[in-house]
C-alpha positions as CSV (number, residue, x, y, z in Angstrom):
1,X,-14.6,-30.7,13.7
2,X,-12.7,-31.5,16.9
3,X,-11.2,-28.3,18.4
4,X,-8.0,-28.6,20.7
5,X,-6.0,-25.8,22.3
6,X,-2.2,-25.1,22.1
7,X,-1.5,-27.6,24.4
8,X,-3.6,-30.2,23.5
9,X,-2.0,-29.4,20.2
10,X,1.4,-29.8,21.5
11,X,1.3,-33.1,23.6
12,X,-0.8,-35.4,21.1
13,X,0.6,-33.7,17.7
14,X,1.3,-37.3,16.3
15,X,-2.3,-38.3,17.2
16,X,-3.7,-35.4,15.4
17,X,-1.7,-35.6,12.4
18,X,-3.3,-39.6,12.5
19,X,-7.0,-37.6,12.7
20,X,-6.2,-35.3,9.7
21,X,-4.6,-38.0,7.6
22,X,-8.0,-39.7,8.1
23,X,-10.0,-36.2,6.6
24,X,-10.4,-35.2,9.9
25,X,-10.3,-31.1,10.7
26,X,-9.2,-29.5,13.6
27,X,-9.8,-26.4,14.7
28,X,-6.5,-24.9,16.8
29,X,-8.0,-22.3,19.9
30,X,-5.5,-20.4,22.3
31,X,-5.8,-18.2,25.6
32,X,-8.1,-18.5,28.4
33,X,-11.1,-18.1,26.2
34,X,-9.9,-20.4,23.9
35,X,-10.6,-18.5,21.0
36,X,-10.2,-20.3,17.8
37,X,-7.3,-18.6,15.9
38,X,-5.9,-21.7,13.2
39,X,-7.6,-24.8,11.4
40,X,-5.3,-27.6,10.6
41,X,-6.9,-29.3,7.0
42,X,-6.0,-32.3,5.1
43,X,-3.6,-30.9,2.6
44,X,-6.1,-32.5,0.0
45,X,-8.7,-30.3,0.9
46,X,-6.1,-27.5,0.7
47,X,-6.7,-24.8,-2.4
48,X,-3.3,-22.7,-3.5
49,X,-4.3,-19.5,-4.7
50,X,-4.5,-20.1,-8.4
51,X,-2.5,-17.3,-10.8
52,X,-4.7,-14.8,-12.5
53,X,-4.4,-14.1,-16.1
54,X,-2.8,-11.0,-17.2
55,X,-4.6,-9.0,-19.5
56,X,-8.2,-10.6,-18.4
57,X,-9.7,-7.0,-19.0
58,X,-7.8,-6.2,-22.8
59,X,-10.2,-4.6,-24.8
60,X,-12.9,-4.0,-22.0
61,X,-11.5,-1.3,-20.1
62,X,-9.4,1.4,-20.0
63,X,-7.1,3.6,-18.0
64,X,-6.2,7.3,-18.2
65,X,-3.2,8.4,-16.1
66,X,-2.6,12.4,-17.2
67,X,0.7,13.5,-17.4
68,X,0.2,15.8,-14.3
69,X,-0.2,12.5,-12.2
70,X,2.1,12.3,-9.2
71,X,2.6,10.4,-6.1
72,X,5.7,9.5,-3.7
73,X,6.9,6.2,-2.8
74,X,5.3,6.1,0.6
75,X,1.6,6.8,-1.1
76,X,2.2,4.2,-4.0
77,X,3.1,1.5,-1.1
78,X,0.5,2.6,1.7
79,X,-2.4,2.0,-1.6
């Protein structure tokens, strides 16, 4: 895997889009420590997130929400 900084990045993007066409990775690093932050993959190597089935767990769990139950708007969205 090839890594280039920012500005490597920047100047030669052509060139590296030629290297990842080819399978190639690239590994993206920024700052003066040039710490890697980004990878740049063929978008055949590329996975989307695939959608999970609703109701997976029907019939082999359960959940018990009492009717004291409460919680605001800020708790539901901070879970």
């Amino acid at each position: 895997m090839k890594t280039l900084s920012v500005g490597e990045l920047k100047t030669d993007f052509s060139a590296v889009l030629g290297f990842v066409r080819k399978g190639e990775t690239i590994a993206i690093s920024y700052g003066k420590n040039r710490e890697k932050v980004a990878v740049i993959v063929p978008y055949d190597h590329y996975k989307p997130r695939t959608e999970r089935q609703l109701g997976l767990l029907k019939g082999k769990a359960r959940c018990v929400i009492k009717a004291d139950f409460e919680v605001t708007d800020e708790e539901l969205v901070s879970l």
